[in-house]
C-alpha positions as CSV (number, residue, x, y, z in Angstrom):
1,X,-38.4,1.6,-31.2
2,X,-38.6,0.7,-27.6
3,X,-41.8,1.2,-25.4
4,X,-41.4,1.4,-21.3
5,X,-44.3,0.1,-19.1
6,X,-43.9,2.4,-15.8
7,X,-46.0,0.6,-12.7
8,X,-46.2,2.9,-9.5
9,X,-46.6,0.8,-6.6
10,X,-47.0,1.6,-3.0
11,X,-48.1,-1.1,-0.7
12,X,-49.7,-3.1,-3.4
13,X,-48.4,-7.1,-1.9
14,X,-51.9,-8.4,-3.2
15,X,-51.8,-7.2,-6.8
16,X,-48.2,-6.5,-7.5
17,X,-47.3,-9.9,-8.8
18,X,-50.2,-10.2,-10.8
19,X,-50.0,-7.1,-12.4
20,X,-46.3,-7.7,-13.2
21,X,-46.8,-11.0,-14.6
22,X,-49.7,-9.7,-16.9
23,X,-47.7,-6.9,-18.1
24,X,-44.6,-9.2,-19.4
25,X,-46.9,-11.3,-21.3
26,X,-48.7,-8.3,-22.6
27,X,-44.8,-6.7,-23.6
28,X,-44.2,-10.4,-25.1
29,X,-47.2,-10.1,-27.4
30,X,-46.6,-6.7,-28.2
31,X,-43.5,-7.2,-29.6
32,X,-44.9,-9.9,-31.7
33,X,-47.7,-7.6,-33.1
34,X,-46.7,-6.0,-35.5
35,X,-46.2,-2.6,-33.8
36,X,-43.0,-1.8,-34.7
37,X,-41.7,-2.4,-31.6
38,X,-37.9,-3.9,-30.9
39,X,-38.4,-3.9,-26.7
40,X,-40.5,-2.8,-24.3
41,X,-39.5,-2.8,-20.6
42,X,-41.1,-2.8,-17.4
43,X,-40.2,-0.7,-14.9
44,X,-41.8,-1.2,-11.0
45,X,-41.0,2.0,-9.1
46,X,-41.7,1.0,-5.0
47,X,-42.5,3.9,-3.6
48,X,-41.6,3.6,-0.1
49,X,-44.0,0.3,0.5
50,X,-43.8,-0.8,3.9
51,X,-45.3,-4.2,3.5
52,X,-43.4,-7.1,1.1
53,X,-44.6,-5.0,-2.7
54,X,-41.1,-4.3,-3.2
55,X,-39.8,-7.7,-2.5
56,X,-42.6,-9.6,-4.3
57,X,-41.7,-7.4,-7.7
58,X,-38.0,-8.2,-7.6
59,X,-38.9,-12.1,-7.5
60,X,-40.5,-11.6,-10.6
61,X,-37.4,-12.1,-13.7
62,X,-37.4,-9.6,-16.6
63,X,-38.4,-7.0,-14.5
64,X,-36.6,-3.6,-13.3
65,X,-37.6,-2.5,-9.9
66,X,-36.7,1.1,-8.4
67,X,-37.1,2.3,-5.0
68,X,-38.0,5.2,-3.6
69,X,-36.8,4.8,0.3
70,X,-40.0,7.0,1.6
71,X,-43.3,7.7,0.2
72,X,-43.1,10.3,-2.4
73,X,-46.1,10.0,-4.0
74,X,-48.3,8.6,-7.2
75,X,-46.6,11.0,-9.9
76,X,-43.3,11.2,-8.6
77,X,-43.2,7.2,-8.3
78,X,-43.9,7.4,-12.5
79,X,-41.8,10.6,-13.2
80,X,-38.8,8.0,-11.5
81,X,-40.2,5.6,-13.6
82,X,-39.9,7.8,-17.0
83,X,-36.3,9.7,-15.9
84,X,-35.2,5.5,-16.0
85,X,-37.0,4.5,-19.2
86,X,-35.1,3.9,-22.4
87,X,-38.4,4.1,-24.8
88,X,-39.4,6.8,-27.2
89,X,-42.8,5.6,-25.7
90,X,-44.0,5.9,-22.4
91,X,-46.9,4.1,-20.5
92,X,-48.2,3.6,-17.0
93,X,-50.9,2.1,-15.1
94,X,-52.1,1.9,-11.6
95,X,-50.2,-1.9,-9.9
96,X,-53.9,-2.6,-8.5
97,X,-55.4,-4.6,-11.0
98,X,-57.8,-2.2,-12.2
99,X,-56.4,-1.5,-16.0
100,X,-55.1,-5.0,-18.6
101,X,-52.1,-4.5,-19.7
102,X,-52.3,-5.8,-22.9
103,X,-54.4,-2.6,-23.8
104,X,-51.2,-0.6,-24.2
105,X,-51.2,-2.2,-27.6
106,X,-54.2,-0.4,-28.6
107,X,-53.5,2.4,-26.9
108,X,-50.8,2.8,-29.3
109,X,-52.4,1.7,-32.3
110,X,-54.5,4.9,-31.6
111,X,-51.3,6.8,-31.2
112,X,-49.9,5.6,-34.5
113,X,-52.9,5.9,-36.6
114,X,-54.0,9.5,-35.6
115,X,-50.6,11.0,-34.9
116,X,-51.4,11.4,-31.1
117,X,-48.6,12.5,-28.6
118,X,-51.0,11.2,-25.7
119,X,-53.4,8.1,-25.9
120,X,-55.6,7.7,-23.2
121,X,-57.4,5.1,-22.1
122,X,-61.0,6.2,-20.6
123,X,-63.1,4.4,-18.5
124,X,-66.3,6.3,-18.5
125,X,-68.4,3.6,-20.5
126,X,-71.2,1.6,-19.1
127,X,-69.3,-1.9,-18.7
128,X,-66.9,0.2,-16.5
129,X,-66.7,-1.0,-12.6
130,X,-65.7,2.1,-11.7
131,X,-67.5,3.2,-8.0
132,X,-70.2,5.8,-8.8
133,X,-68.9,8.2,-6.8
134,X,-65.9,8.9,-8.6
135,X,-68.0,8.8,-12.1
136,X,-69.9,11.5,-10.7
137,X,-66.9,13.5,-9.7
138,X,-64.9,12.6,-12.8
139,X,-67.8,14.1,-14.7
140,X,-67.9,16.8,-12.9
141,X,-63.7,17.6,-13.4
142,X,-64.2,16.7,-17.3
143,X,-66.9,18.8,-17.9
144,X,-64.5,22.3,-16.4
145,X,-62.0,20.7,-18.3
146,X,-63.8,20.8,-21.7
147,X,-65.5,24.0,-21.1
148,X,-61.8,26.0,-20.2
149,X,-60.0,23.8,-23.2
150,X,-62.8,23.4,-25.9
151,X,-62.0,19.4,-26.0
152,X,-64.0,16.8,-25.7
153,X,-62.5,14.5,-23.0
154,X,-64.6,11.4,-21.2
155,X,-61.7,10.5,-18.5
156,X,-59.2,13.2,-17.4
157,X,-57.6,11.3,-14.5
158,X,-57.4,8.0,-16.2
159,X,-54.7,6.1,-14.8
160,X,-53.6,3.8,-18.3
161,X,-51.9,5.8,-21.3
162,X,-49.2,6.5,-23.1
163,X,-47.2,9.2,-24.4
164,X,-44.4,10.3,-26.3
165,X,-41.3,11.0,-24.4
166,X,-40.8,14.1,-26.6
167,X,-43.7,15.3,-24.8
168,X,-42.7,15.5,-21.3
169,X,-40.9,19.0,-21.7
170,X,-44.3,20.9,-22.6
171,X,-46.5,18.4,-19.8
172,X,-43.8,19.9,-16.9
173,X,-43.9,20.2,-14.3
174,X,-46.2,18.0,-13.0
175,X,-46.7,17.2,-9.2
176,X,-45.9,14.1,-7.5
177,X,-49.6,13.1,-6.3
178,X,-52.5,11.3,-7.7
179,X,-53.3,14.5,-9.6
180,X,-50.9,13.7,-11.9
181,X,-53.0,11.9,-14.1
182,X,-55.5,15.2,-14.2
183,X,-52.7,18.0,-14.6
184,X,-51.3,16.1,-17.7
185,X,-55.4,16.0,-19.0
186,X,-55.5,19.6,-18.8
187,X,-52.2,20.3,-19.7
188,X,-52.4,18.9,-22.7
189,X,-55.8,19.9,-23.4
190,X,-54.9,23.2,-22.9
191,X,-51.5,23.5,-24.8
192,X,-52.5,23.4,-28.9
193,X,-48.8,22.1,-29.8
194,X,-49.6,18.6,-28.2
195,X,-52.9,16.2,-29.4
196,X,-54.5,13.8,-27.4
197,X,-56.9,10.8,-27.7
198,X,-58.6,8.4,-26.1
199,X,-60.6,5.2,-26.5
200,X,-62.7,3.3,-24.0
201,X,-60.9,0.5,-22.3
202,X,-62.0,-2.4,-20.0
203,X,-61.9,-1.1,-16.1
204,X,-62.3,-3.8,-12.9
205,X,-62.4,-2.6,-9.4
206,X,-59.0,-2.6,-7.8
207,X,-57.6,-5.6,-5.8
208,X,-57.0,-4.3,-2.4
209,X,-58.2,-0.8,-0.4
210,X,-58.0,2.6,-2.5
211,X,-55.3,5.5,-1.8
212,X,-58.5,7.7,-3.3
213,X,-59.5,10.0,-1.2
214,X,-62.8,11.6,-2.5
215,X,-62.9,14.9,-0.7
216,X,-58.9,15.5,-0.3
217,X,-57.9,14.1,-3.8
218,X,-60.8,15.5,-5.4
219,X,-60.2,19.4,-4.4
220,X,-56.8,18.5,-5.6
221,X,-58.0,17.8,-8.6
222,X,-59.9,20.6,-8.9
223,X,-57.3,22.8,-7.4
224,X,-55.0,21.5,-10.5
225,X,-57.4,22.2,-13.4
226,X,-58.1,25.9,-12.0
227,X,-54.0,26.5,-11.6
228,X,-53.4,25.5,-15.3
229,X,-56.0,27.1,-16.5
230,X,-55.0,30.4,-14.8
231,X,-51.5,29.5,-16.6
232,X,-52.6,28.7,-19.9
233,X,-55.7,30.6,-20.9
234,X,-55.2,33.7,-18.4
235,X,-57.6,35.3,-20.8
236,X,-60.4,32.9,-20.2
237,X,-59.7,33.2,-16.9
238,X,-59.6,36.9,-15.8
239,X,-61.8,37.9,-18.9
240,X,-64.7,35.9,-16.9
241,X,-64.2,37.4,-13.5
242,X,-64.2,40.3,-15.8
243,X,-67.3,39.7,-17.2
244,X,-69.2,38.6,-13.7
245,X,-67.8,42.2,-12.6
246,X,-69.3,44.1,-15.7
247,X,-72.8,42.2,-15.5
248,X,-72.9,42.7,-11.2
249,X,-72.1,46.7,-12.6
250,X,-75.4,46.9,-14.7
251,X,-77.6,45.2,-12.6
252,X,-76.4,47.3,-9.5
253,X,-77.3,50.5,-12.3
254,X,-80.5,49.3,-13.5
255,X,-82.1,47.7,-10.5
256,X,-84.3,48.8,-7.9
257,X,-82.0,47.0,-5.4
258,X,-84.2,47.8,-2.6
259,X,-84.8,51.5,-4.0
260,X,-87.5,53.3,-5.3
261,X,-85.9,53.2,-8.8
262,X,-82.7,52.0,-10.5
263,X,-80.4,54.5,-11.1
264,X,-79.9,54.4,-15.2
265,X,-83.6,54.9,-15.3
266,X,-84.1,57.1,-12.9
267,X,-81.0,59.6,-14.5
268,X,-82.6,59.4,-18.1
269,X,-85.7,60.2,-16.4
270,X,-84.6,62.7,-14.8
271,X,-81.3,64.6,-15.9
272,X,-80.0,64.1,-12.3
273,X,-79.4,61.7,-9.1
274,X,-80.2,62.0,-5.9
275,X,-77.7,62.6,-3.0
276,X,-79.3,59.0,-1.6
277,X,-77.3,57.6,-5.0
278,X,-73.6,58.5,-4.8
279,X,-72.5,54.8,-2.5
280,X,-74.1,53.1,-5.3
281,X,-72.3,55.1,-7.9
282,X,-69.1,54.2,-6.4
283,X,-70.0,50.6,-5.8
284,X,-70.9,50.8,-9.7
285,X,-67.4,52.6,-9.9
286,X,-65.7,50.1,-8.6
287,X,-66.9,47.5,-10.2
288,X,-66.3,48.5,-13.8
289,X,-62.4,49.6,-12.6
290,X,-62.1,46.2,-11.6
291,X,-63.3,44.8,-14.6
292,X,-61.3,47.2,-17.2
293,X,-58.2,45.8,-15.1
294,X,-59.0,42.4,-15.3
295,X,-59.8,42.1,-18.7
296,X,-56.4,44.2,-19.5
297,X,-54.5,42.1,-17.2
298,X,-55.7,38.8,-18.8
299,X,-55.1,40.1,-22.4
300,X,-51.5,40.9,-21.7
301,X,-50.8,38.0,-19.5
302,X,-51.9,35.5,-22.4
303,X,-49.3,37.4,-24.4
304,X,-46.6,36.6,-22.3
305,X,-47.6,32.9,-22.2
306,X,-47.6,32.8,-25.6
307,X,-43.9,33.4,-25.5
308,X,-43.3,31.9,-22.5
309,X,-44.8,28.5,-24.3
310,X,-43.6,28.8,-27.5
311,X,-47.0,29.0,-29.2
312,X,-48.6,31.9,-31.5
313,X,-51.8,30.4,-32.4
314,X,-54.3,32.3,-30.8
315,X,-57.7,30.9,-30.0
316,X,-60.7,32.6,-31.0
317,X,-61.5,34.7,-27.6
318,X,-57.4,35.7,-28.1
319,X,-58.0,37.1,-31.4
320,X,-61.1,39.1,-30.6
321,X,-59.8,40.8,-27.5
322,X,-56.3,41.3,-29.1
323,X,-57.9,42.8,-31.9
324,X,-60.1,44.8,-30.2
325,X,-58.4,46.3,-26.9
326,X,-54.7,44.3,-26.7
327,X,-53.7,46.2,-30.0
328,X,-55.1,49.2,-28.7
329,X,-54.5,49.7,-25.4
330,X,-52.6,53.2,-25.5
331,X,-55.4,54.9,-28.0
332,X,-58.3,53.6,-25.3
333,X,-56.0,55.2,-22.7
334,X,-56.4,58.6,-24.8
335,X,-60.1,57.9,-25.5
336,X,-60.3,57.1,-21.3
337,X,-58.5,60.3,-20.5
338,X,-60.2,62.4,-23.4
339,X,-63.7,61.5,-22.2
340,X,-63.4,62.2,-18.4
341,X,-62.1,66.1,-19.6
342,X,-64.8,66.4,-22.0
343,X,-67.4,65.1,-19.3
344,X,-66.2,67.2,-16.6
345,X,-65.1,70.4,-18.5
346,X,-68.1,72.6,-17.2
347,X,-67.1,71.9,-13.8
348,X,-63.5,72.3,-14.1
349,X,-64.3,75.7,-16.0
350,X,-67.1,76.4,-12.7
351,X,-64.1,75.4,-10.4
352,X,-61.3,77.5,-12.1
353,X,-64.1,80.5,-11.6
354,X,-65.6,80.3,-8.3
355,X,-63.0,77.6,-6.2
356,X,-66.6,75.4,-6.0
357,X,-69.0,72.8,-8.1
358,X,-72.5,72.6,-8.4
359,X,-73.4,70.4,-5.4
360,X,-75.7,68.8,-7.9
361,X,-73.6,67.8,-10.0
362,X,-71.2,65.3,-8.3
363,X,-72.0,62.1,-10.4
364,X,-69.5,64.4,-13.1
365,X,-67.1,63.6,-11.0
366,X,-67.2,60.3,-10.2
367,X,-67.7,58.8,-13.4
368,X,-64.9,61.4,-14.7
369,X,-62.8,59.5,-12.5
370,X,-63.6,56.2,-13.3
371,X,-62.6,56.9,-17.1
372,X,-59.6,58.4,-15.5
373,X,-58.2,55.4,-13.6
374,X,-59.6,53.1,-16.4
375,X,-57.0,55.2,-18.4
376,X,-54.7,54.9,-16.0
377,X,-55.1,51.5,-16.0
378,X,-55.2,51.4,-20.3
379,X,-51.9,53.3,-20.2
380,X,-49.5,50.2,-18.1
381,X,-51.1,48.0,-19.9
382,X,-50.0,49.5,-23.3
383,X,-46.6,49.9,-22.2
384,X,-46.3,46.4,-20.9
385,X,-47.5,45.0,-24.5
386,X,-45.4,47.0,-26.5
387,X,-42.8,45.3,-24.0
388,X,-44.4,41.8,-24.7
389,X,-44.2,42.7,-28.7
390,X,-40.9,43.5,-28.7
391,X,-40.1,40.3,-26.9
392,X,-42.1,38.5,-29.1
393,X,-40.6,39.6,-32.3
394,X,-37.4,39.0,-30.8
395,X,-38.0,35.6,-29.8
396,X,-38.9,35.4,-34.1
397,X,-36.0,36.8,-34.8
């Protein structure tokens, strides 16, 4: 089994050698330890350095150094790195001094012992150096990425780990900055084919100025997390906004809302609304259409990723909502459709005789055609998972 060190570097002349020396010896004492391992290389991947990082790493024997001619960035520097590797095993850490190389080795003990396809080594631990700053924010990242995964993940843009190669195909694509390390957290957190642990690992503060930028980097990061979960739990995702949209929907019926009276109460109370009433009925209206569509929409997309990723376990949000409405969207239409008739079938009687409605009665109307569109809405969505069925099933098949 061979293992492949990949060390991104980009105008790193203080460090590099260091970090190059320390990672042969630490590839020396790995292959005496027992690991199971017959090699392990160390690859240097120069991205576009215009100061001497290039020419420092290729002084240093037993080591393979690849060049990128301009800048391309933190992740496409190791995604160079891993197209050039020969291991079954990948690892990478930052050329700044920051992360011991000879860490790998427990970093794949880990791997080994709990059938991991990603180890990870965290530095959110008190003996840490890390700046407090980027605690804070790297809290802040780890806690959306544990809420939107259901994981339990200290450091999600650690810059030590390892991986299986295998893995690569379910972690792509991932971009070529210094989110990398963040999209493959979530990515993996969020896919339930791949596992991933982590252990605290010693952490020193980085020879030479960071390429960190707090603000930029860190709406990047953010950015990243919000993307992927958008692409792999669309449920989660629309079904919230769905949620904000049905909870804004009551309040806007039950409040006073700078009235005399909400209007839920002020209907039971009354058997009527006021003319005073209707823009809030069609706020409330709108609202609730928006809601109905994004729930529907998020049910059927996480169908279609599903297929798209190769993966049929649903969590337990999946299974409710596909039990409940993804199963059923074409009988809701009906129920939609059926309930906006039955509601307004006085006034379409009233219409048919005299070519008028009660004035009174508009609200009929309105919420009439709110259960219309909802059914509308209901009916698509049917059609587009008995599309997503059959393509599953065929996919089985």
């Amino acid at each position: 089994m061979i293992f492949s060190i990949v060390i991104p570097a980009y105008n790193e002349e203080e460090a590099v050698l260091d970090i190059l020396r320390r990672s042969l010896a630490a590839a020396a004492e790995m292959k005496a330890s027992g690991l199971g391992l017959d090699d392990v290389e160390v690859i240097l991947v120069n991205d576009g350095s215009r100061d001497k990082t290039g020419e420092l790493a290729r002084s240093v024997p037993g080591v393979i150094v690849i060049d990128h001619p301009v800048n391309k960035g933190y992740g496409a520097a190791i995604k160079t790195g891993f197209r050039a590797a020969r291991g079954e095993w990948l690892g990478f850490l930052d050329s700044d001094g920051t992360c011991d190389p000879r860490f790998f080795a427990d970093l794949l003990r880990l791997a080994f012992k709990d059938g991991l396809d990603i180890s990870v080594g965290s530095r959110m631990h008190p003996a840490s150096d890390m700046p407090p700053v980027r605690i804070l924010g790297n809290w802040g990242f780890r806690t959306l990425v544990n809420l939107i995964g259901d994981t339990k993940i200290t450091d999600i843009a650690s810059g030590m780990r390892v991986l299986k190669a295998s893995a690569l195909s379910r972690l792509a694509p991932l971009p070529d900055g210094l989110n990398f390390t963040p999209a493959m957290s979530v990515r993996a957190a969020l896919d339930t084919r791949l596992k991933m642990g982590e252990i605290f690992m010693p952490y020193k503060e980085r020879v030479g100025r960071s390429k960190l930028s707090v603000v930029r980097d860190g709406l990047r990061f953010l950015g990243v997390i919000l993307d992927t979960a958008v692409t792999f739990r669309p449920l989660m995702f629309f079904g919230s906004a769905a949620a904000l949209l049905a909870a804004a929907a009551a309040w806007a019926l039950t409040s006073r809302w700078g009235a005399p009276t909400g209007l839920l109460p002020y209907y039971l109370r009354n058997g009527r609304l006021e003319d005073w009433m209707i823009f809030r009925i069609i706020f409330v209206t709108l609202l609730l259409s928006a809601a109905a569509f994004l729930i529907a929409l998020g049910a059927t997309a996480q169908s279609l990723v599903a297929i798209v990723n190769d993966d049929e376990r649903p969590t337990r949000g999946t299974r409710f909502v596909d039990a409940v409405l993804a199963r059923h969207f074409l009988p809701w239409s009906a129920v939609c459709f059926a309930g906006a008739f039955l509601l307004n079938r006085r006034l379409l009687a009233a219409y048919v005789e005299t070519g008028h409605i009660p004035a009174e009665d508009w609200v009929f109307p309105l919420v009439g055609s709110l259960l219309a569109l909802v059914g509308v809405e209901f009916l698509a969505f049917g059609l587009m998972s008995r599309i997503t069925r059959l393509l599953r099933e065929r996919r089985r098949s």
